[in-house]
Short mmCIF file of the C-alpha atoms (twelve columns), coordinates in Angstrom:
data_MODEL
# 
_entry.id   MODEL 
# 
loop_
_atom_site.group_PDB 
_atom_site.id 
_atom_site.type_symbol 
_atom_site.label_atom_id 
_atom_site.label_alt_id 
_atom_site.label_comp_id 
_atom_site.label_asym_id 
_atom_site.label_seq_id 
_atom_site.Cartn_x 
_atom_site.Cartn_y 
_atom_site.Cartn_z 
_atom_site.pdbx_PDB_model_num 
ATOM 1   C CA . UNK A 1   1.985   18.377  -4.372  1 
ATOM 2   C CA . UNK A 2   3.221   20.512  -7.019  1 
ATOM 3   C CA . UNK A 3   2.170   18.773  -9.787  1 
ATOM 4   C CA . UNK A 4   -1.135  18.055  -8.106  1 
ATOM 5   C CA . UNK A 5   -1.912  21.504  -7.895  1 
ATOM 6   C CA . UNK A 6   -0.952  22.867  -11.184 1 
ATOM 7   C CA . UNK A 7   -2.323  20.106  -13.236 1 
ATOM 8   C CA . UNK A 8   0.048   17.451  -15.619 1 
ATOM 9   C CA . UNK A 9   -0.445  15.361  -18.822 1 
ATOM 10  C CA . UNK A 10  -1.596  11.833  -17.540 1 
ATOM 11  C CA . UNK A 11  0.135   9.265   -20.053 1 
ATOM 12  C CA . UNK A 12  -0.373  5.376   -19.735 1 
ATOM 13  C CA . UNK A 13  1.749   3.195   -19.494 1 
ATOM 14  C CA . UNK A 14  2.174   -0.547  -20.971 1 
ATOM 15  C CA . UNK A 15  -0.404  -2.010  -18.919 1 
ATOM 16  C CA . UNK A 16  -2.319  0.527   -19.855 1 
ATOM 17  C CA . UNK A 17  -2.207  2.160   -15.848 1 
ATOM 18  C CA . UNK A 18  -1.767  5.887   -16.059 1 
ATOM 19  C CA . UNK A 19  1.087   7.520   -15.297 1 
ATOM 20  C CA . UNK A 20  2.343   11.430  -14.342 1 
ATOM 21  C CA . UNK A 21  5.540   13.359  -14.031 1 
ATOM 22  C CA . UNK A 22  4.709   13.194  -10.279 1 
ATOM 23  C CA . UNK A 23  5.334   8.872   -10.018 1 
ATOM 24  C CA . UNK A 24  8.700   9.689   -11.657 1 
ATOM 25  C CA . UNK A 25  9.697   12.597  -10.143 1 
ATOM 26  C CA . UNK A 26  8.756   11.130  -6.432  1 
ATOM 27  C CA . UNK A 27  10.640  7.677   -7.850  1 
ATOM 28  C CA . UNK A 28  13.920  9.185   -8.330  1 
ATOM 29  C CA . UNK A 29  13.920  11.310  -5.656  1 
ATOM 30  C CA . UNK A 30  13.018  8.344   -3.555  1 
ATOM 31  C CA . UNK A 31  15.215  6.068   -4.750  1 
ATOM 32  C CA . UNK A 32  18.113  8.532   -4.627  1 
ATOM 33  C CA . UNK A 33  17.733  8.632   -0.837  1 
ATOM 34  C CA . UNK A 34  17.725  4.521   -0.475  1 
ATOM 35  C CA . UNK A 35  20.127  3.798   -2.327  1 
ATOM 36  C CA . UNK A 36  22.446  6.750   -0.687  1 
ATOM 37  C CA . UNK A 37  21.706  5.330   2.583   1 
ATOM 38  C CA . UNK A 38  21.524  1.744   2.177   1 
ATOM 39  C CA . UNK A 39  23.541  0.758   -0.942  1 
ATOM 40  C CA . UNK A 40  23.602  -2.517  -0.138  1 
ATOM 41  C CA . UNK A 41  19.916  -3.490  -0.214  1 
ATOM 42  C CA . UNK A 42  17.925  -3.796  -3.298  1 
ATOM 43  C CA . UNK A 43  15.531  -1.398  -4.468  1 
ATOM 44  C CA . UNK A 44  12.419  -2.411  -6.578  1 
ATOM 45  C CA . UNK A 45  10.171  0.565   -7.448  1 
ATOM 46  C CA . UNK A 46  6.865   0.778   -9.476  1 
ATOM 47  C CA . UNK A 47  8.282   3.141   -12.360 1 
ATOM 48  C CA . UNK A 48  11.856  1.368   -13.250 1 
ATOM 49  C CA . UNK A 49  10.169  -1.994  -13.089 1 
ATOM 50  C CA . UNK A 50  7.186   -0.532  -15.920 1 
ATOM 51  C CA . UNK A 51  10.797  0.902   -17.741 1 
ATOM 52  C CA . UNK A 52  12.125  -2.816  -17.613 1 
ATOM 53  C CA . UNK A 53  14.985  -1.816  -14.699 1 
ATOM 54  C CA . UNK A 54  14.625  -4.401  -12.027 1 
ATOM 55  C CA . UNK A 55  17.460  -5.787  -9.931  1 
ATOM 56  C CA . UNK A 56  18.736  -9.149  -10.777 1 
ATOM 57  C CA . UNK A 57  18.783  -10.504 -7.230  1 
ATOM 58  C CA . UNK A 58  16.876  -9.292  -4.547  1 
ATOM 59  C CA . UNK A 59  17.971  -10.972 -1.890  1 
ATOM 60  C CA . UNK A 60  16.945  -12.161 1.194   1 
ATOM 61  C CA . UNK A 61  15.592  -8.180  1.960   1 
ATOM 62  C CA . UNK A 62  14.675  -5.423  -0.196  1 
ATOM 63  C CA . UNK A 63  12.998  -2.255  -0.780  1 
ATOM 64  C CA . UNK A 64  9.731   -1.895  -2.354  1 
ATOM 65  C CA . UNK A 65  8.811   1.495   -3.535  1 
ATOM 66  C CA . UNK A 66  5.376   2.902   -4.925  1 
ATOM 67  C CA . UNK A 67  6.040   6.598   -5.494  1 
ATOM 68  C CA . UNK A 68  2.385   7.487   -5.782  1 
ATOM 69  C CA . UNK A 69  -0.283  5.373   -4.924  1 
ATOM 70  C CA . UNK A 70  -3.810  5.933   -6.091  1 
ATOM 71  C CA . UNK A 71  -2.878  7.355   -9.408  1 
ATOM 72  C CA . UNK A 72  -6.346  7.681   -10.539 1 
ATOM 73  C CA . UNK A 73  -7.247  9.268   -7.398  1 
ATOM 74  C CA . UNK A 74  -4.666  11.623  -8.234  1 
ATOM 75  C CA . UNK A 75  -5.627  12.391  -11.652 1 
ATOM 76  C CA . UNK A 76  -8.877  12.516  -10.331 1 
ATOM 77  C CA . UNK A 77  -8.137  15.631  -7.878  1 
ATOM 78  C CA . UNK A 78  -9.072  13.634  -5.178  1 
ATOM 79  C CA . UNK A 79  -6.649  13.434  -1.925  1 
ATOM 80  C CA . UNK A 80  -6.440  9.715   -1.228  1 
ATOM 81  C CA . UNK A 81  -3.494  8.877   -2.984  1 
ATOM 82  C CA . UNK A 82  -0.329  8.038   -0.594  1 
ATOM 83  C CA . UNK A 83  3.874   7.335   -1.120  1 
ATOM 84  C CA . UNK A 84  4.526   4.188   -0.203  1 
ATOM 85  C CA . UNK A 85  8.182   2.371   1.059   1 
ATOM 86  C CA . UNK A 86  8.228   -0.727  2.908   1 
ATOM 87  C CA . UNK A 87  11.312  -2.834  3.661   1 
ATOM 88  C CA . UNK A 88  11.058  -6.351  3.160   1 
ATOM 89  C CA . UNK A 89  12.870  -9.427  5.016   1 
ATOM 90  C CA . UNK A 90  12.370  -13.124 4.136   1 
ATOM 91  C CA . UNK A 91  9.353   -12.770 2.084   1 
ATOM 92  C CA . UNK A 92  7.872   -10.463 4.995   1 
ATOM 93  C CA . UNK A 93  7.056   -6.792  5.090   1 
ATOM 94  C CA . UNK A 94  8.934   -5.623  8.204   1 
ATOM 95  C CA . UNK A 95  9.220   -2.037  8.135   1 
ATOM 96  C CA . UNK A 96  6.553   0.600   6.371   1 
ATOM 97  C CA . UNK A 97  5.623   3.899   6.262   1 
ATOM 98  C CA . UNK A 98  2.564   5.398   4.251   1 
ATOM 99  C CA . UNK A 99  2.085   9.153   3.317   1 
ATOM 100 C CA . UNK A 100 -0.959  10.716  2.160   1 
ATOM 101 C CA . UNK A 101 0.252   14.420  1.459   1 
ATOM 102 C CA . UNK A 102 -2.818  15.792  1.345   1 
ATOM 103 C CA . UNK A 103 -3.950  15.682  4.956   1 
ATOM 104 C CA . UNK A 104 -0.033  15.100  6.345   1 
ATOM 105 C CA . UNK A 105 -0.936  11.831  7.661   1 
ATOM 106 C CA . UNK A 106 1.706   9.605   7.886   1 
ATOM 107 C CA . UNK A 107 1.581   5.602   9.007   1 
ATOM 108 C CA . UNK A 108 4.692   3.724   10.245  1 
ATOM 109 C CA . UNK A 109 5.126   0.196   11.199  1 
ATOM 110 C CA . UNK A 110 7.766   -2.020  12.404  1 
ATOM 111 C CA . UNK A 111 7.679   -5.345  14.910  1 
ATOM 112 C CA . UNK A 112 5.919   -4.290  17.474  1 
ATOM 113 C CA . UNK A 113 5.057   -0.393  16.883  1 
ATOM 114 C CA . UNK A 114 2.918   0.793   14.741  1 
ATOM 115 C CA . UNK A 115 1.909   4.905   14.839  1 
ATOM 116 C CA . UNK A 116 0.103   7.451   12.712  1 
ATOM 117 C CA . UNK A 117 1.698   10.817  12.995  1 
ATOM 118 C CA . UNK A 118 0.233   14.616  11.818  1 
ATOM 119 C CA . UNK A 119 2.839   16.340  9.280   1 
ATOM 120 C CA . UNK A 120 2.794   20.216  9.571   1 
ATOM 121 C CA . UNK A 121 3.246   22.324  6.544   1 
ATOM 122 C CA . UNK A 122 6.768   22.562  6.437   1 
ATOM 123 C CA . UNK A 123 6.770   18.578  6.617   1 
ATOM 124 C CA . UNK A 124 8.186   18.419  10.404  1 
ATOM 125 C CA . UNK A 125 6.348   16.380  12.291  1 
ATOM 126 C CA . UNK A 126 3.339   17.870  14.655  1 
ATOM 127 C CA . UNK A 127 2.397   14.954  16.549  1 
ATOM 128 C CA . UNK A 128 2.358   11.192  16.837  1 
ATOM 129 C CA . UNK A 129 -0.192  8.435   18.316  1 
ATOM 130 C CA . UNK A 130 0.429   4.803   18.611  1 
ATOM 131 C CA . UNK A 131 -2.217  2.734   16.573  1 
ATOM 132 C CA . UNK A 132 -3.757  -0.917  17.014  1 
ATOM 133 C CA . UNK A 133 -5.984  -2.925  14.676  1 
ATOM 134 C CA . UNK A 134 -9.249  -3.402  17.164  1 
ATOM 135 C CA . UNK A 135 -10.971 -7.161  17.682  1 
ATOM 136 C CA . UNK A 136 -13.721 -8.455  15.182  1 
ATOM 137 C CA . UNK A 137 -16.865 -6.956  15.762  1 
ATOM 138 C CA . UNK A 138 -20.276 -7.549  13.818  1 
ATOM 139 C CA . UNK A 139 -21.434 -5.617  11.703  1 
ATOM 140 C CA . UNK A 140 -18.003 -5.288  10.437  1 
ATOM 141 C CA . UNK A 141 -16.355 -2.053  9.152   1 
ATOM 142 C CA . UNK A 142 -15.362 -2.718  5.278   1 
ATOM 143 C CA . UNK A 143 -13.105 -0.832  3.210   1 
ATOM 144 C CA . UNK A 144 -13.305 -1.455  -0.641  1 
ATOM 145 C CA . UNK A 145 -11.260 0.350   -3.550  1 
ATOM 146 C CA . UNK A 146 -12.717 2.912   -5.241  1 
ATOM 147 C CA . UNK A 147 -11.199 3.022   -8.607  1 
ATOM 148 C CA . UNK A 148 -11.022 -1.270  -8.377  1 
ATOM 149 C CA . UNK A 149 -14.086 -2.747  -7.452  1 
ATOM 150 C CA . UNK A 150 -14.950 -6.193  -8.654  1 
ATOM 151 C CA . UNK A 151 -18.353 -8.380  -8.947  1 
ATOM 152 C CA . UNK A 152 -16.072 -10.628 -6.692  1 
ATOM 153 C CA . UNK A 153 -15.821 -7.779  -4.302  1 
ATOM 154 C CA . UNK A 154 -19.501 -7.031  -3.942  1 
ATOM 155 C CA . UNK A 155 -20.172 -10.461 -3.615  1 
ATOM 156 C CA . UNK A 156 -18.077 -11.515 -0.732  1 
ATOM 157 C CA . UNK A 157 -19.256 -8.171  1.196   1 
ATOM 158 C CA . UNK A 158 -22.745 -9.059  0.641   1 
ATOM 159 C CA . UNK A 159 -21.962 -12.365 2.047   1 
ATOM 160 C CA . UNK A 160 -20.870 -10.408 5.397   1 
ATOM 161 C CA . UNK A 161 -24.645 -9.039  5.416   1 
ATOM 162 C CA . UNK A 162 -25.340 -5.664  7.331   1 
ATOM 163 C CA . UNK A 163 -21.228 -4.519  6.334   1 
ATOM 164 C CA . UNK A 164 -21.009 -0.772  6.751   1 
ATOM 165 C CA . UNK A 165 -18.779 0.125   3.561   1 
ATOM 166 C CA . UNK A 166 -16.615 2.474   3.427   1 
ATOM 167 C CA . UNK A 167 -14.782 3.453   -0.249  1 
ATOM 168 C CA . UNK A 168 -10.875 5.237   -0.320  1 
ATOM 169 C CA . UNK A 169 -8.523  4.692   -2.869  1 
ATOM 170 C CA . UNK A 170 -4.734  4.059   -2.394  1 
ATOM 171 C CA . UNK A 171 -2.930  1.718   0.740   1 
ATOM 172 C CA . UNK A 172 -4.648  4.073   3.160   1 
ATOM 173 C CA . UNK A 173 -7.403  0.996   3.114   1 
ATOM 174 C CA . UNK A 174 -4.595  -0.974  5.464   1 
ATOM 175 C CA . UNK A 175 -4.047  1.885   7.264   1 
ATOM 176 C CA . UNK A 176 -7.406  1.897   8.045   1 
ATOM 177 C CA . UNK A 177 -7.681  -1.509  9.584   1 
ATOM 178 C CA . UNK A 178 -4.043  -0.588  11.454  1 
ATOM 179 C CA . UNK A 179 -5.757  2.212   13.648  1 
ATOM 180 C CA . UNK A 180 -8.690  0.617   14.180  1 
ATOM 181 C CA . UNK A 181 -10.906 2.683   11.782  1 
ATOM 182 C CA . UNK A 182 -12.121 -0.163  9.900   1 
ATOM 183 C CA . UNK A 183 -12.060 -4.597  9.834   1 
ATOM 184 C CA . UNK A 184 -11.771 -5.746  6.385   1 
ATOM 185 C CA . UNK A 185 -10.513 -4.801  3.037   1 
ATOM 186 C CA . UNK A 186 -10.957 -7.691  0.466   1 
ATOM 187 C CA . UNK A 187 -9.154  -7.223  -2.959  1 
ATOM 188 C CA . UNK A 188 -10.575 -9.358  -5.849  1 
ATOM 189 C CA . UNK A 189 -8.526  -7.653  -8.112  1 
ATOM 190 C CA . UNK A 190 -5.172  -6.922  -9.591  1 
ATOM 191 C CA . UNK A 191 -2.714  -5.175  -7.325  1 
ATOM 192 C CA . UNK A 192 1.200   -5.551  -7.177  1 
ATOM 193 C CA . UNK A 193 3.411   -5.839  -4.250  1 
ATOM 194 C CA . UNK A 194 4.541   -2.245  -4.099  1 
ATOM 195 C CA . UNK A 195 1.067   -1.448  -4.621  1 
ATOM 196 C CA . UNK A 196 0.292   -3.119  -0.611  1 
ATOM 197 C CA . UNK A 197 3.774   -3.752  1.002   1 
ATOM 198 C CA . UNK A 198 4.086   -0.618  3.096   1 
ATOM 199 C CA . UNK A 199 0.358   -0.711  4.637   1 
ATOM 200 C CA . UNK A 200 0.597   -4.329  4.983   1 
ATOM 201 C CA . UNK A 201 3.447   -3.452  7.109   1 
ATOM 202 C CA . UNK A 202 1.831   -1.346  9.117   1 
ATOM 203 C CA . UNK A 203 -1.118  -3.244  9.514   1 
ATOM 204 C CA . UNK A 204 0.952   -6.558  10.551  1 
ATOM 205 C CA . UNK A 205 2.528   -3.733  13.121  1 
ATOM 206 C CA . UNK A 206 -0.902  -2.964  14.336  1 
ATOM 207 C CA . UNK A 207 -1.713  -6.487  15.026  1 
ATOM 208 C CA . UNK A 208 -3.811  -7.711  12.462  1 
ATOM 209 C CA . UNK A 209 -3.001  -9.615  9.318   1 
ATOM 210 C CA . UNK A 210 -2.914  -9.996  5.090   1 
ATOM 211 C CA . UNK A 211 -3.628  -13.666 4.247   1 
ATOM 212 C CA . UNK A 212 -4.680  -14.934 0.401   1 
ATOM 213 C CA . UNK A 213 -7.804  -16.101 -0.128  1 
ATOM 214 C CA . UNK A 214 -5.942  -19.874 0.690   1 
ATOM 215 C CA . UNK A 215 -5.554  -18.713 3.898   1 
ATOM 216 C CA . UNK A 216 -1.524  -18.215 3.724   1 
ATOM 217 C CA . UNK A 217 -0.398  -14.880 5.053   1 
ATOM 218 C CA . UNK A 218 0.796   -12.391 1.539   1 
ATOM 219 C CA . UNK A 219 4.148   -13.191 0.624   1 
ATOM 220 C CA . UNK A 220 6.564   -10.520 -1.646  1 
ATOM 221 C CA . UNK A 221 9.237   -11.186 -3.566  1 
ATOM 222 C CA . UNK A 222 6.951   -13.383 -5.777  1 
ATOM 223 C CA . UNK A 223 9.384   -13.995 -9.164  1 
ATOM 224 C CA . UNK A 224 10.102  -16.226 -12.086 1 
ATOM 225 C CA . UNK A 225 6.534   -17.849 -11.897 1 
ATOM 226 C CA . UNK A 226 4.466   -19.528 -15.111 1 
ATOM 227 C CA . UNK A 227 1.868   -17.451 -16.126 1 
ATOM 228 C CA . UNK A 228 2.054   -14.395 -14.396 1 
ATOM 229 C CA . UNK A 229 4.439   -10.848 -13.628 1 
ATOM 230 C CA . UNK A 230 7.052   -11.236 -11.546 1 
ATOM 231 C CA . UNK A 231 5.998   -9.334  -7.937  1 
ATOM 232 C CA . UNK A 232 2.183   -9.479  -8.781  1 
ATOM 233 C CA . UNK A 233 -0.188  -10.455 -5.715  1 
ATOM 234 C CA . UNK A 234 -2.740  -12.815 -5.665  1 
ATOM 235 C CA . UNK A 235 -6.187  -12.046 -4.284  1 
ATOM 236 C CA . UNK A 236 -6.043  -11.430 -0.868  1 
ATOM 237 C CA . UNK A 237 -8.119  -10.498 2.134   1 
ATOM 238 C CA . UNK A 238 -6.850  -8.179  4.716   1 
ATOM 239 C CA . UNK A 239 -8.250  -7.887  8.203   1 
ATOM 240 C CA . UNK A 240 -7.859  -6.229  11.900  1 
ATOM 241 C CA . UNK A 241 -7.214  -8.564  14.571  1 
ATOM 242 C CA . UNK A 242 -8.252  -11.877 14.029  1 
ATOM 243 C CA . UNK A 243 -10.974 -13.831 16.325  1 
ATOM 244 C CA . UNK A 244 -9.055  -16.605 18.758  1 
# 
């Protein structure tokens, strides 16, 4: 919040995705903390990855870190951008919690519980609701990305015909669907797994669901495969509680 207030120098990074002294600075302290507390599980985190610093196994559960999600949004001056940690097991994302500092409203989700909680200014925590993705209902609520929106994208919500569309930046689109604000968020384009892990947590929490476009639920911990990045998602369609 420091550095979103007082302005930085936005640089960009090999993939040509901007980066600020805010994604590192949030990284390391971040990463500090994990790795204090649970030196025995792997961390993979959006900034050492980019640097070429990635673990060499992962095991069988791991951290995956975004530091500051929504970049542009951030660069931008607009408050939709979130910290993101989510703990995965078996190819799963367990345990996540999403931050957006701007309005201190903080997701969490683990089996079974899933909860949005108010942080005060002092970052204690004010208050906290349990949360529940809500049953399909027509027209459907549909969140899209606002810095990543695809021909793709507009096609398959047109195909949903009267969709009410609703545009925010960052993993706060999963969040969404977790409290029942919203019922789909289709992504037709690029994102990586700590870009979604800790919202897909919490939305899997809430009841409802991440599948590819295949149908399989999103897996993580995606590595060593021809053609693409290692941890890179495919396209994927994200949803509130599915119909019976």
């Amino acid at each position: 919040m420091r550095v979103f207030k007082a302005g930085c120098t936005v640089e960009s990074k090999a993939d040509s995705s901007p980066v600020t002294e805010a994604d590192r600075t949030s990284e390391r302290i971040i990463l500090e903390g994990l790795r204090a507390s649970f030196p025995d599980i792997a961390c993979v985190a959006e900034e050492e990855t980019s640097a070429g610093i990635r673990p060499g196994e992962i095991g069988r559960e791991f951290f995956l870190v975004d530091p500051l999600d929504g970049t542009k949004e951030f660069v931008n001056r607009r408050a939709d951008f979130t910290v993101n940690i989510a703990l995965i097991r078996d190819g799963v994302p367990e345990v996540g919690v999403v931050f957006a500092p701007c309005s201190g409203r903080f997701f969490s989700g683990r089996p079974g519980l899933a909860e949005t909680l108010w942080v005060g200014d002092n970052y204690t925590i004010c208050a906290r609701q349990r949360i529940g993705a809500r049953d399909p209902v027509m027209p459907p609520t549909v969140v899209a990305s606002r810095s990543h929106n695809t021909p793709e994208t507009e096609d398959y919500i047109a195909r949903l015909g009267m969709a009410e569309i609703v545009s925010v930046g960052s993993s706060l689109k999963f969040c969404l669907l977790a409290a029942g604000e919203a019922d789909l968020y289709p992504r037709f384009s690029r994102t990586m797994e700590w870009d979604t892990a800790a919202g897909d947590a919490v939305l899997r929490a809430a009841g409802g669901m991440t599948r590819t476009v295949d149908g399989a639920p999103l897996a993580y911990g995606k590595r060593n495969r021809d053609g693409d990045v290692d941890f890179s998602n495919p396209f994927f369609i994200a949803r509130g509680r599915e119909p019976a």
